[in-house]
N, C-alpha and C positions, 0 to 999 in steps of 0.2 A: 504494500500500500504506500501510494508517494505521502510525501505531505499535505496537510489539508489547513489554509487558509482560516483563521478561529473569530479573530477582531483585531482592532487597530492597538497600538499599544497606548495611546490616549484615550480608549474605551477603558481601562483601568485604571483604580483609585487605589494609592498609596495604601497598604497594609488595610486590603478586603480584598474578601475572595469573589470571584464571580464565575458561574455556572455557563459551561459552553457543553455539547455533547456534539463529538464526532465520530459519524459511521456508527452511533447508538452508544457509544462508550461517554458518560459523562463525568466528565473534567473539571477538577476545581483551578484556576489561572488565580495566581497571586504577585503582584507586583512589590515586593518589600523593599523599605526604606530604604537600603540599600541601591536601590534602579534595576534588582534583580527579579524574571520573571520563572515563575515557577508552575508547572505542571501536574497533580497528581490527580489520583482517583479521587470522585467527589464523593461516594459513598462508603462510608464510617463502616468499618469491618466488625464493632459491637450490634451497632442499630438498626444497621440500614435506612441511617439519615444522611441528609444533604452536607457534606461539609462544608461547601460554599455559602451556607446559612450558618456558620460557625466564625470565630476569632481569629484573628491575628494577632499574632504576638514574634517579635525577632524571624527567625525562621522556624516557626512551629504555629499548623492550623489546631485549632479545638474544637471539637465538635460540642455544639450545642445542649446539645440536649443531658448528657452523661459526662462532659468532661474531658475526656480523652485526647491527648494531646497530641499531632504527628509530623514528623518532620518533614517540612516541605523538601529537603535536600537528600532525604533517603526512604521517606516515607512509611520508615519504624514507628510505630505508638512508642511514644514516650511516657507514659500514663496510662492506668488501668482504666476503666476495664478492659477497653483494645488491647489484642494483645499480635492479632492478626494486621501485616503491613498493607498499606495501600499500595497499588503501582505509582511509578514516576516516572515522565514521560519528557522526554526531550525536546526543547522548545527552541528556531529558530525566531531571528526578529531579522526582518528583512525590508527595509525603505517604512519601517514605522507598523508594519504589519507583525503579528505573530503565527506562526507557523506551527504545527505540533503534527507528529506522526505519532499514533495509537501503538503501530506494530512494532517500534522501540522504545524498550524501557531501559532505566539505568539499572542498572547492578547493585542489588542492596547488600 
C-alpha cells in the first residue's frame, strides 16, 4: 500500500490528538510541542475507546476514559490498565501535507 494523503499539517493543534482513518485503520495524529508529528492507533487496547478523544501530555497520549497512558514514540502503555501496545505508524510531511502508510509500523 503506497502512502495515503491524511491532512495538512496546519489542520493540527499543538499537543491534541485528532482522529483520521485510512483504508478503515483509524489513526490518532499528534503534533507535540516539540513540531513533532506522531502516528499511532487510535483505539485504547483496554477499552476500545477513541484515543484521539484523550490527553496530551510530553510524548504520551491518555486515554480518557480509564487513564492509561501510551507512548506516542513506541506506542507501549505506560500505565495500567493497558497493558497491550498500540501500532505506530510512520508519518511523512511533504510541502505542508502529512502522509502516513498503515502497512509500516515502527518497531517497538
Amino acid at each position: 500500500m503506497a502512502r495515503t494523503s491524511v491532512c495538512a499539517l496546519a489542520d493540527l493543534t499543538t499537543n491534541e490528538a485528532k482522529r483520521v482513518v485510512v483504508d478503515g485503520t483509524p489513526i490518532a495524529l499528534v503534533l507535540d510541542s516539540a513540531g513533532d508529528v506522531h502516528a499511532i492507533g487510535d483505539t485504547c487496547t483496554h477499552g476500545d475507546i477513541s484515543l484521539s478523544e484523550g490527553f496530551v501530555e510530553g510524548e504520551t497520549l491518555e486515554c480518557w476514559a480509564h487513564g492509561s497512558q501510551f507512548s506516542l514514540l513506541t506506542g507501549k502503555p505506560l500505565t495500567l490498565p493497558a497493558y497491550e501496545p498500540v501500532p505506530v505508524y510512520s508519518v511523512e510531511l511533504t510541502d505542508g501535507t502529512i502522509f502516513i502508510d498503515t502497512s509500516v509500523t515502527k518497531e517497538i
